[in-house]
MARBA-3410 file (N, C-alpha, C, O; in Angstrom, 1 decimal):
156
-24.4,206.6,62.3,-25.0,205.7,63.4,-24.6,206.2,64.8,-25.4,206.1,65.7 ~ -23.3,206.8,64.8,-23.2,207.3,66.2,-23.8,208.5,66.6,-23.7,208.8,67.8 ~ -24.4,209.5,65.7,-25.0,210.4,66.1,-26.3,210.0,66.2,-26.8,210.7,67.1 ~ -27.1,209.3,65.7,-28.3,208.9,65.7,-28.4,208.1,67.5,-29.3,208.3,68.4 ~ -27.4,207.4,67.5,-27.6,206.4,68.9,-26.8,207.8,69.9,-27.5,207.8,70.9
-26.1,208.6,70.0,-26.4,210.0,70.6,-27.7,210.5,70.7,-28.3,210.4,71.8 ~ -28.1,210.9,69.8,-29.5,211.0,70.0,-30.6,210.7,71.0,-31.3,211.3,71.8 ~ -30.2,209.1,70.6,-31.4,208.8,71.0,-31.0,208.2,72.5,-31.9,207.7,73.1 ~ -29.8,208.2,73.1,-29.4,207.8,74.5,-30.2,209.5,74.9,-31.3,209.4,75.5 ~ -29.6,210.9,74.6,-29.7,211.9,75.1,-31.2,211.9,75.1,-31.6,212.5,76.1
-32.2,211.6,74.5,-33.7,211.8,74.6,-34.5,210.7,75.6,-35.6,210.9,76.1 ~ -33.5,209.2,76.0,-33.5,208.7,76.9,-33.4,209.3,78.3,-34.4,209.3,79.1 ~ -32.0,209.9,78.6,-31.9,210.5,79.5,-32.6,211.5,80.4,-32.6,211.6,81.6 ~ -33.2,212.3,79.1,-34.1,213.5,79.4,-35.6,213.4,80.2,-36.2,214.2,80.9 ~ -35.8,211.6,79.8,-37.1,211.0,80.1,-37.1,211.0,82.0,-38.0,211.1,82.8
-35.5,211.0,82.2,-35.4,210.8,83.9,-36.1,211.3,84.7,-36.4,212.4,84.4 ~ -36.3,210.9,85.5,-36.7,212.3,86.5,-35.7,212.6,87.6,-35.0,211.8,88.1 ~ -35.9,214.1,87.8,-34.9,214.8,88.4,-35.5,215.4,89.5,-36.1,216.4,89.4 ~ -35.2,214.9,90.7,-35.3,215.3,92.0,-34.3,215.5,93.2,-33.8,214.4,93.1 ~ -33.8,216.1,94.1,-32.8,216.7,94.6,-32.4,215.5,95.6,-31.9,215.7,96.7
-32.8,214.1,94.9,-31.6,212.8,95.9,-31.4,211.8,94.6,-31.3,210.6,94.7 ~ -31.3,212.4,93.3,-31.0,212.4,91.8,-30.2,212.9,91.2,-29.3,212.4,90.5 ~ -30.4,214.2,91.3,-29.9,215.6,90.1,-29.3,216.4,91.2,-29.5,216.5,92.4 ~ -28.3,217.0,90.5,-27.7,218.2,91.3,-26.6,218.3,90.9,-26.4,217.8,89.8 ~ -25.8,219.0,91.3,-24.1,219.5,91.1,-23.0,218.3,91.6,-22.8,217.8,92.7
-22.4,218.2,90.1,-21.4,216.9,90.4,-20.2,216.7,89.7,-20.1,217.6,88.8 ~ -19.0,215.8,89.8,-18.0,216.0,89.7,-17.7,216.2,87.9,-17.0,217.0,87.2 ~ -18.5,215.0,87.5,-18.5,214.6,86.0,-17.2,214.3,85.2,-17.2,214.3,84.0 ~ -15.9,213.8,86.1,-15.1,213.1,85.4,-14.1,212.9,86.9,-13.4,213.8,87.3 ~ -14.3,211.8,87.4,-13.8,211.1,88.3,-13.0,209.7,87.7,-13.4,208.6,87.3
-11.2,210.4,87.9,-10.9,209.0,87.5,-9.4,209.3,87.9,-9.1,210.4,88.5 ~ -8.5,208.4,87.6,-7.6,208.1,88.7,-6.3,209.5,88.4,-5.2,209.1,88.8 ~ -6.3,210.4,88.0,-5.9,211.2,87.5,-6.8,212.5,88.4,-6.0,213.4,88.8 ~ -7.9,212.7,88.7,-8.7,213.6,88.6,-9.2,213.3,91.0,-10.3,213.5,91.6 ~ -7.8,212.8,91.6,-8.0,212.4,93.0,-6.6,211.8,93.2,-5.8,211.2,92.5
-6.7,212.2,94.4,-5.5,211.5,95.4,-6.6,211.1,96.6,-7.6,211.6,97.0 ~ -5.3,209.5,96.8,-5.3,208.9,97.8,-4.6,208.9,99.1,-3.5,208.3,99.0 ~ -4.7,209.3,100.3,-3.7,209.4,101.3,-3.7,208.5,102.3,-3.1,208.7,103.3 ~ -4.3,207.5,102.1,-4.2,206.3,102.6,-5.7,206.1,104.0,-5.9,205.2,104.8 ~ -6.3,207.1,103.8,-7.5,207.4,104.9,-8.6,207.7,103.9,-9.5,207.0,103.5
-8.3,209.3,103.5,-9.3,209.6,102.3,-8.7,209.7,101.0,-7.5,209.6,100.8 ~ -9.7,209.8,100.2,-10.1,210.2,98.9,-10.1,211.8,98.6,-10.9,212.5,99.1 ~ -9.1,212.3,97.7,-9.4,213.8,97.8,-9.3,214.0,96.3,-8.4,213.7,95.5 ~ -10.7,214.8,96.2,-11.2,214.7,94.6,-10.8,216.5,94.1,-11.2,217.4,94.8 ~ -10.0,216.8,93.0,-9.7,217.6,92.2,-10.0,217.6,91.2,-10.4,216.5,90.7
-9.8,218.9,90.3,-10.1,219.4,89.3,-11.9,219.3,88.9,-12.5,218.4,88.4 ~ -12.2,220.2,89.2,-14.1,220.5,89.4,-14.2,221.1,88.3,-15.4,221.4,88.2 ~ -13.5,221.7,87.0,-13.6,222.5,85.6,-14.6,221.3,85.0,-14.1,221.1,83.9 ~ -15.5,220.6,85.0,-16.2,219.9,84.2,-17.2,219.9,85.0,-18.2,219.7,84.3 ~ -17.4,220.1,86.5,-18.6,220.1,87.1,-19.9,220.5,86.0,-19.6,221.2,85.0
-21.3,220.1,86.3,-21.9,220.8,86.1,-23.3,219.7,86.2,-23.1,218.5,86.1 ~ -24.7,220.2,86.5,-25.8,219.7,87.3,-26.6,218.5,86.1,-27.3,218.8,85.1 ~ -26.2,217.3,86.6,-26.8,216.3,85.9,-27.4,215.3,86.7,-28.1,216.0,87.4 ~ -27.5,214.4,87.0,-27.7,212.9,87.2,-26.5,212.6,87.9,-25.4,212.6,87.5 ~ -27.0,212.3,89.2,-26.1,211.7,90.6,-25.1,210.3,90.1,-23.9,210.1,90.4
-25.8,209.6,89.4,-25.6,208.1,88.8,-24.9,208.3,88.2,-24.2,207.3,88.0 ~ -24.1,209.8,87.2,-23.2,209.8,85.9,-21.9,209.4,87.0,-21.0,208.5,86.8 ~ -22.0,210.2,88.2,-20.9,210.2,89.2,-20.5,209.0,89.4,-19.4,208.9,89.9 ~ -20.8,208.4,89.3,-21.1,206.6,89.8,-20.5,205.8,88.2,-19.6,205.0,88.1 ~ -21.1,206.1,87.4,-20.8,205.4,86.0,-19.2,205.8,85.4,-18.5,204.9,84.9
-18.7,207.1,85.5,-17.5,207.5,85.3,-16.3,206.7,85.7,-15.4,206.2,85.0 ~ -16.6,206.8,87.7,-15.3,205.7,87.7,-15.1,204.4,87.4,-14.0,203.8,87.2 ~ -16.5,203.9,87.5,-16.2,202.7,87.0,-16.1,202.1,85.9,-16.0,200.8,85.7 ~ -16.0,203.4,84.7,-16.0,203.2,83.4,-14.6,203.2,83.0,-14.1,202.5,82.1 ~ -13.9,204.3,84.1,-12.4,204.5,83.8,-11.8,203.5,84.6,-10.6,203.6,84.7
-12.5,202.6,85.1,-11.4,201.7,86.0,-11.5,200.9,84.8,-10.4,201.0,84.3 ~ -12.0,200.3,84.1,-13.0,199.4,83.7,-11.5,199.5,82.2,-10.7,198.7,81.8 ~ -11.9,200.8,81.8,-10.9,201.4,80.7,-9.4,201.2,80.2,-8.7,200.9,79.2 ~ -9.4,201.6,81.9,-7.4,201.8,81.9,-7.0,200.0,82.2,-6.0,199.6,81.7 ~ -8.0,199.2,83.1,-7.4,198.3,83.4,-7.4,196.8,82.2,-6.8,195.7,82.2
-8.5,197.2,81.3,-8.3,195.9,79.8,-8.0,197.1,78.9,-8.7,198.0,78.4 ~ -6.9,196.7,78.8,-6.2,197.4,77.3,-7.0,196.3,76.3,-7.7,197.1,75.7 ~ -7.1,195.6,76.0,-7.8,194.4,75.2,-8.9,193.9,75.9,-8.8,193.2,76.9 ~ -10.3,194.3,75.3,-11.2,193.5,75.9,-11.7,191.8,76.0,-11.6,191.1,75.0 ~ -12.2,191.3,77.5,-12.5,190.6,77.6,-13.7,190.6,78.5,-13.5,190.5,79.7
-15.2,190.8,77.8,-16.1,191.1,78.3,-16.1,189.6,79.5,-15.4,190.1,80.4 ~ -16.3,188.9,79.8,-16.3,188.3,80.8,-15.4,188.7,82.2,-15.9,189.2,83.2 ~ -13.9,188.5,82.2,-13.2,189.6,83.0,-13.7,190.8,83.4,-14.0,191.2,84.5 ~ -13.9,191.7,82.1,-14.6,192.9,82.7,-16.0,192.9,83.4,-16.2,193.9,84.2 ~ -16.9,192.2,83.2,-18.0,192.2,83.9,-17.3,191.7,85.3,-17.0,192.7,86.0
-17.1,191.0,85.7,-16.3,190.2,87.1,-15.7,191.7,87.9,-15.8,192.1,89.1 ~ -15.2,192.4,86.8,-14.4,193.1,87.2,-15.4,194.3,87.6,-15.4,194.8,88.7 ~ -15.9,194.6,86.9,-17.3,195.5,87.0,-17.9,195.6,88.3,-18.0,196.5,89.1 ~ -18.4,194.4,88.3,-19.2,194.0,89.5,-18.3,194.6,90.8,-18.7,195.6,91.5 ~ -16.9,193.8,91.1,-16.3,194.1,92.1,-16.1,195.6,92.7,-16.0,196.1,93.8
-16.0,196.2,91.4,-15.4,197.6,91.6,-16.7,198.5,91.8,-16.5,199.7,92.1 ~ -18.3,197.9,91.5,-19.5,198.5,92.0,-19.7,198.3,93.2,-20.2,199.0,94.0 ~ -19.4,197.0,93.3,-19.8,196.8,95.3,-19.5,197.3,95.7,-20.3,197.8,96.5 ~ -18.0,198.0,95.8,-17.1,198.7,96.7,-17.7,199.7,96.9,-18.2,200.0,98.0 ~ -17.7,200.4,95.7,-17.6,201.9,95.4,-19.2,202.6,95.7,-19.7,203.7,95.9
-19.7,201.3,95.5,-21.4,201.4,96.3,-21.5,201.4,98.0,-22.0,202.2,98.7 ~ -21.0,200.6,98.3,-20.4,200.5,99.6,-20.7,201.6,100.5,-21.6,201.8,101.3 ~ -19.1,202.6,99.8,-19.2,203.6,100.4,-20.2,204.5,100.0,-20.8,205.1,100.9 ~ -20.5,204.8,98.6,-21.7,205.5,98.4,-23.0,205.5,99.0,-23.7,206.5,98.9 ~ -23.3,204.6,99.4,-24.8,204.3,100.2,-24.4,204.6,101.7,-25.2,204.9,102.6
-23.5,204.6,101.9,-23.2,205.6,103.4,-23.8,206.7,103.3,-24.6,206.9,104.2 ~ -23.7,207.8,102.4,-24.4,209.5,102.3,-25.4,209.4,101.1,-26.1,210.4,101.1 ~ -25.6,208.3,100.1,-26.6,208.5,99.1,-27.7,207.4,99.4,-27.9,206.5,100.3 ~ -28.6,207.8,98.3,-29.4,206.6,98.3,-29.5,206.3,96.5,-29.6,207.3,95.8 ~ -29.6,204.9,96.0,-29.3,204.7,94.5,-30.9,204.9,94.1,-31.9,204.8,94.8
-30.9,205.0,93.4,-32.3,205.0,92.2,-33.3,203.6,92.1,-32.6,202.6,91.7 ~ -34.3,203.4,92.5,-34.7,202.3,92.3,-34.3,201.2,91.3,-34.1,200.0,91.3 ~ -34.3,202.3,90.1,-34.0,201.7,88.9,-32.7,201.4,88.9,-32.5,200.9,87.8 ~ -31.9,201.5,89.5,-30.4,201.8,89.6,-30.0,200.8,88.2,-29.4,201.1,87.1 ~ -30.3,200.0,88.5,-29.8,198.9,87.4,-29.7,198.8,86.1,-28.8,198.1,85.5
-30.9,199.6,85.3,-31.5,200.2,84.7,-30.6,201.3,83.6,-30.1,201.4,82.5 ~ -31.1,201.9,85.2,-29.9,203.3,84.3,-28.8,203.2,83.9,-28.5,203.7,82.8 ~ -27.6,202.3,85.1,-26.3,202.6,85.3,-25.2,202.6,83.6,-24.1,203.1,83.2 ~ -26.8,201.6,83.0,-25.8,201.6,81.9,-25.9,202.7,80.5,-25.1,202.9,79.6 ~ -27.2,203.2,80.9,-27.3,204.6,79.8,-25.8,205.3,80.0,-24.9,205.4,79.3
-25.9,205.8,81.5,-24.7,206.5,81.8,-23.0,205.8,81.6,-22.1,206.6,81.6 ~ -22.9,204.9,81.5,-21.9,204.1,80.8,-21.8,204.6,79.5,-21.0,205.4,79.1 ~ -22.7,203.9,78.6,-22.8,204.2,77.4,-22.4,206.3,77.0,-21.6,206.8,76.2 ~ -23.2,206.7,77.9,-22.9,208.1,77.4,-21.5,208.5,77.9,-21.0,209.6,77.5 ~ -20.8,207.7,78.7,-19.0,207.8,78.7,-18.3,208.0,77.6,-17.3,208.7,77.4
-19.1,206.9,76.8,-18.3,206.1,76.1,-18.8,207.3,74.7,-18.1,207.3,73.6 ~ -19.9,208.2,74.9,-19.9,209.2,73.6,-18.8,210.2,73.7,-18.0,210.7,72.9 ~ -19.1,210.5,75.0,-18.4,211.4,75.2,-16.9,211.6,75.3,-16.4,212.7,74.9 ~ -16.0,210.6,75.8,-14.4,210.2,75.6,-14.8,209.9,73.9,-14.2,210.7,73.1 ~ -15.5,209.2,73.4,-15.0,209.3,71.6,-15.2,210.7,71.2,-14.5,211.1,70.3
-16.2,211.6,71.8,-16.4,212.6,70.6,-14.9,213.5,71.5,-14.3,214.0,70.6 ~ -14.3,213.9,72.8,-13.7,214.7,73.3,-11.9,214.1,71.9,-11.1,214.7,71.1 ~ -12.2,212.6,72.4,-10.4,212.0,71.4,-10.7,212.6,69.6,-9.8,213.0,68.8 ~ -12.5,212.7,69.2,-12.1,213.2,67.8,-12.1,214.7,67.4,-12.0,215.1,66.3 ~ -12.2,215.5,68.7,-12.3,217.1,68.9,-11.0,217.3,69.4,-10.7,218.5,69.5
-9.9,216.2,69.8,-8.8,217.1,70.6,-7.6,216.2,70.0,-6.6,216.3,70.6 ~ -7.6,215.1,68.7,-6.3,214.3,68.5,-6.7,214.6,66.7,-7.9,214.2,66.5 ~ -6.3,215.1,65.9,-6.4,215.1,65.0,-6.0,213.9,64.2,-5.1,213.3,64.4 ~ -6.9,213.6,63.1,-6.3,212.4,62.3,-5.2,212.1,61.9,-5.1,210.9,61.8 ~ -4.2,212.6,61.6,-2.8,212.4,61.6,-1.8,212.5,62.8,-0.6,212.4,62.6
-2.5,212.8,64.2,-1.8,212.7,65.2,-2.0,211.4,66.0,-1.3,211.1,67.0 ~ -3.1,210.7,65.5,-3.6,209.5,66.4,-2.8,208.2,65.9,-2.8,207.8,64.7 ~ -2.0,207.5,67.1,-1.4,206.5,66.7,-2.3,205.2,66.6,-3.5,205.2,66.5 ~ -1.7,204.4,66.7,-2.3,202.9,66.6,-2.9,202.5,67.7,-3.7,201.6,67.3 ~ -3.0,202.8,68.9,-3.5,202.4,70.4,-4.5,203.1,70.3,-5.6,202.7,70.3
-4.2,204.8,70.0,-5.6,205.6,70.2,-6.9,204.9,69.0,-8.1,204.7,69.2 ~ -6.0,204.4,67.6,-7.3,204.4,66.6,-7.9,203.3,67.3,-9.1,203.3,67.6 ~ -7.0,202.1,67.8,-7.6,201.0,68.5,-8.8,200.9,69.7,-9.6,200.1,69.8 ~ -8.5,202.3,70.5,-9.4,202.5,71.1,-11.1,203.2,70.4,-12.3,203.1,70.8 ~ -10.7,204.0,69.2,-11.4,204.6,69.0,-12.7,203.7,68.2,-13.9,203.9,68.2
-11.9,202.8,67.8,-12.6,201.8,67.2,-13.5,200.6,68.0,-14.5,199.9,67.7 ~ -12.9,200.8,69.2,-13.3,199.7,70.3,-14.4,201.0,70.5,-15.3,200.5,69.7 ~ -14.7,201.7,70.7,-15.4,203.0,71.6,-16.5,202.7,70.6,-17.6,202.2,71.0 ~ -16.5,203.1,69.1,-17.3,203.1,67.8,-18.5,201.6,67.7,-19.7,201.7,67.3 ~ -17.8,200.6,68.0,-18.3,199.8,67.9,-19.2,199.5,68.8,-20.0,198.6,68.5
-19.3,200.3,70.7,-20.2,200.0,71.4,-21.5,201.0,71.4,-22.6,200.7,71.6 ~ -20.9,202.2,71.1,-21.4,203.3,70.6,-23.1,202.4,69.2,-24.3,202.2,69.4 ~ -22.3,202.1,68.1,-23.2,201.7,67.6,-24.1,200.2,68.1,-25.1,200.0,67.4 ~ -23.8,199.6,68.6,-24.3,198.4,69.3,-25.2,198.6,70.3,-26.2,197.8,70.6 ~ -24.7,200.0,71.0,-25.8,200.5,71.9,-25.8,199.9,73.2,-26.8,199.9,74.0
-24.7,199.5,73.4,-23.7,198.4,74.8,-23.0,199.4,75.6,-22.2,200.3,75.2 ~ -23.2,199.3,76.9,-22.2,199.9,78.1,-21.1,198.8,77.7,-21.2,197.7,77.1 ~ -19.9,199.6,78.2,-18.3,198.8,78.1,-18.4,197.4,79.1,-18.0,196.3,78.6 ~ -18.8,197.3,79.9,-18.7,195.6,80.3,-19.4,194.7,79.6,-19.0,193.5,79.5 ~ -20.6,195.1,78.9,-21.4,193.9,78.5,-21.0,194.7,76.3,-21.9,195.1,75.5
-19.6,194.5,76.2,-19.4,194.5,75.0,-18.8,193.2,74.6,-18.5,192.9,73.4
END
């Protein structure tokens, strides 16, 4: 089921269209590990994952990892509240130098969802089954279950 709904998100994706205030060269894993704060700016490190996709993945990432680290236990209502807040913001400043997708709304959550393939398939390529404790299977199981549902992480 999870490769099938892989599938069929990545043949979604492809449908996009890609034009140069869309597609381009981007960070592809922005999260609170991967930037410093100095109390003015934002200073974004480690570019080894860069590579030319969809403006919007940039946008879906952190808010996937805020979204992530801050409900160890889901509570889809909290998290949508929480969702919301941390998109205004973060749109905020983004609509200063960008412009969103008409569809923005639309999309934001393919790109969610494909987070959410991508952290499960990287934790079952890089923690081997006898190395994974109880938190990781917990997660991996939370991950599995939106994966097949076919749900971005706030509206799980």
């Amino acid at each position: 089921m999870v490769i099938k709904h892989t599938k069929d998100l990545l043949n979604q994706l492809q449908l996009l269209p890609k034009h140069i205030n869309n597609f381009g060269l981007i960070h592809t894993d922005i999260h609170s590990g991967n930037f410093f704060y100095d109390g003015n700016e934002i200073h974004i490190f480690d570019f080894d994952a860069s590579c030319y996709h969809w403006f919007l993945s940039d946008i879906a990432i952190p808010q996937y990892y805020s979204l992530l680290y801050k409900f160890k236990k889901e509570d889809p209502a909290e998290m949508k509240i929480f969702g919301k807040l941390f998109l205004d913001s973060f749109l905020g400043g983004y609509q200063m130098e960008n412009e969103l997708p008409s569809d923005f709304d639309k999309q934001l959550p393919l790109f969610l969802r494909l987070r959410d393939i991508t952290l499960y398939s990287v934790l079952h390529k890089k923690i081997a089954p006898e190395d994974r404790d109880a938190k990781l299977i917990m997660i991996l199981g939370t991950i599995k279950k939106r994966i097949e549902r076919n749900l971005p992480i706030y509206l799980s």
